[in-house]
C-alpha positions in Angstrom: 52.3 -1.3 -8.7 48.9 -1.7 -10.2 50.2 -2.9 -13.6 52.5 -5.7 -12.9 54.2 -7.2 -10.3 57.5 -5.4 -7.9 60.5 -5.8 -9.1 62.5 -8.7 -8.5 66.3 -9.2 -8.0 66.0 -12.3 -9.4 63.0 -12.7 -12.4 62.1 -16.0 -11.4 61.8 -16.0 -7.6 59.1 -13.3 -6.6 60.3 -11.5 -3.4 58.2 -8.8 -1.4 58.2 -6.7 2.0 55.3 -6.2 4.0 55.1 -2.4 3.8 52.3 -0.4 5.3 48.5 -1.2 6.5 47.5 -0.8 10.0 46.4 -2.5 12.8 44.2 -2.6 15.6 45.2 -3.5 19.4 44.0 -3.7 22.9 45.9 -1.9 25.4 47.2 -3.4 28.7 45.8 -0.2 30.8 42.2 -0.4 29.1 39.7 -0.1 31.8 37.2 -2.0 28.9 39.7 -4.5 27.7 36.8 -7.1 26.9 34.7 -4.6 25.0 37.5 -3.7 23.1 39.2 -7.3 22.3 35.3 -7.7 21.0 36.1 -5.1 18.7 39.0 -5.9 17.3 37.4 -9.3 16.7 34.7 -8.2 14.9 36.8 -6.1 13.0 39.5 -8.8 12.0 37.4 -12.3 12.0 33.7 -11.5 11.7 31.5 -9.3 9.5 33.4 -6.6 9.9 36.1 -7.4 8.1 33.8 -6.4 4.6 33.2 -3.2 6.2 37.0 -2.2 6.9 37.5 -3.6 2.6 34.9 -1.7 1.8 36.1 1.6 3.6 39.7 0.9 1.9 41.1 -1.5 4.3 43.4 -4.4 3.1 41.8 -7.7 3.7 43.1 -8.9 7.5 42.3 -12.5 6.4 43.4 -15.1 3.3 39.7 -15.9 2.9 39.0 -12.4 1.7 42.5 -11.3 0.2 41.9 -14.3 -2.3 38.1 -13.5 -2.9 36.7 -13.1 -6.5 34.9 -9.8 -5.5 38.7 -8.6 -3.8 40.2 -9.6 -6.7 37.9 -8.3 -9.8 37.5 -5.1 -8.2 38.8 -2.4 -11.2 40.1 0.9 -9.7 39.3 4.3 -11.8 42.4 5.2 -10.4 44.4 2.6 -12.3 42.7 3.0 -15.2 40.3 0.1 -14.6 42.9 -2.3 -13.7 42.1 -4.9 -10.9 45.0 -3.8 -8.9 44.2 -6.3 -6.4 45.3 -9.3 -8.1 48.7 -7.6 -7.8 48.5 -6.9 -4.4 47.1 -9.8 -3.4 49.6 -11.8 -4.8 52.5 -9.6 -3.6 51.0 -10.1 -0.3 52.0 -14.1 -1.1 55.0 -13.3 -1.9 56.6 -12.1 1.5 59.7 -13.7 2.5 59.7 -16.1 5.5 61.0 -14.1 8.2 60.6 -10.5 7.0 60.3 -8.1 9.8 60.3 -4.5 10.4 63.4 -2.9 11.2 62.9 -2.2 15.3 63.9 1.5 14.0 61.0 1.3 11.2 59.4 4.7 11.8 62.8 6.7 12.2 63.6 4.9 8.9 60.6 6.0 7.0 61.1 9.7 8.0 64.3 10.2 6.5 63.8 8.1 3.3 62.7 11.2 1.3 65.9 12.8 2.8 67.7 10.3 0.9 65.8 7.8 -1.8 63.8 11.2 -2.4 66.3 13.4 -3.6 66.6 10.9 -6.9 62.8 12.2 -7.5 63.5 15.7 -6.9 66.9 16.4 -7.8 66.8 16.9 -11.2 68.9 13.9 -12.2 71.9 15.0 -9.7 71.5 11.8 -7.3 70.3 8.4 -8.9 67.8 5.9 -6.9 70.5 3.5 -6.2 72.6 6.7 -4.5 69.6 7.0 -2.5 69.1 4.2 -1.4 72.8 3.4 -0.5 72.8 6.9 1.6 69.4 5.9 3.4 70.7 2.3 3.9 74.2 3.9 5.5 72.4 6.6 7.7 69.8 3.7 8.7 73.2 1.4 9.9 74.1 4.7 11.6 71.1 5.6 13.5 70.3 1.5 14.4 74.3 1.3 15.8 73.7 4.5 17.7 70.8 3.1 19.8 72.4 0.4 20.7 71.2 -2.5 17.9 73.5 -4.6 16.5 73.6 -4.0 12.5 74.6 -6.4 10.1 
């Protein structure tokens, strides 16, 4: 992703998903819910926030996902390229009302099973193949715990 933008269904109207990252939470049985709320604070709002970026973190505020030091950063591993300004723009570029599937993690586990097998196949199953068998086993799996699938 680092050299251009996702691909788009349609060239002129960017489209992306909200697809990894991480997240930090207080838990309703903490015994130390205060010191903990504290933490995620500082973590997500104060000076912590540069110290999550600078561990590899993805900025957890618009202040910082639109810096000039987020965005110039080059990455060896892209060959120099300032792979943030694609990222942070992607980030932009979420559709209003994307959400996670409420089946997210069982989908992720069998994408390989599916999607994957047009990486490792030799040729034998195409990406759209995949991603039509992952999309009909997702359906499957969603009807069978009881969610309505359209």
């Amino acid at each position: 992703m680092a050299g251009g933008p996702p691909p788009r269904w349609d060239a002129d109207t960017p489209a992306c998903a909200e697809n990894g990252g991480s997240s930090l939470a207080v838990m309703a049985a903490s015994d130390k819910q205060a010191l903990a709320y504290s933490f995620v604070e500082f973590c997500s709002a104060q000076d912590g926030i540069q110290i999550r970026i600078d561990g590899g973190a993805f900025p957890s505020t618009t202040a910082e996902l639109d810096s000039e030091e987020f965005l110039s950063k080059e990455f060896e591993y892209f060959g120099g390229q300032k792979a943030n300004e694609v990222l942070s723009q992607a980030a932009k570029d979420v559709l209003p009302g994307w959400t996670y599937l409420p089946f997210q993690v069982y989908a992720n586990s069998i994408f390989n099973d599916h999607v994957g097998k047009a990486y490792t196949t030799g040729g034998s199953t195409t990406i759209a193949e995949g991603l039509a068998s992952w999309q009909e086993a997702c359906i499957t799996y969603g009807n069978q715990q009881g969610f309505t699938v359209s």
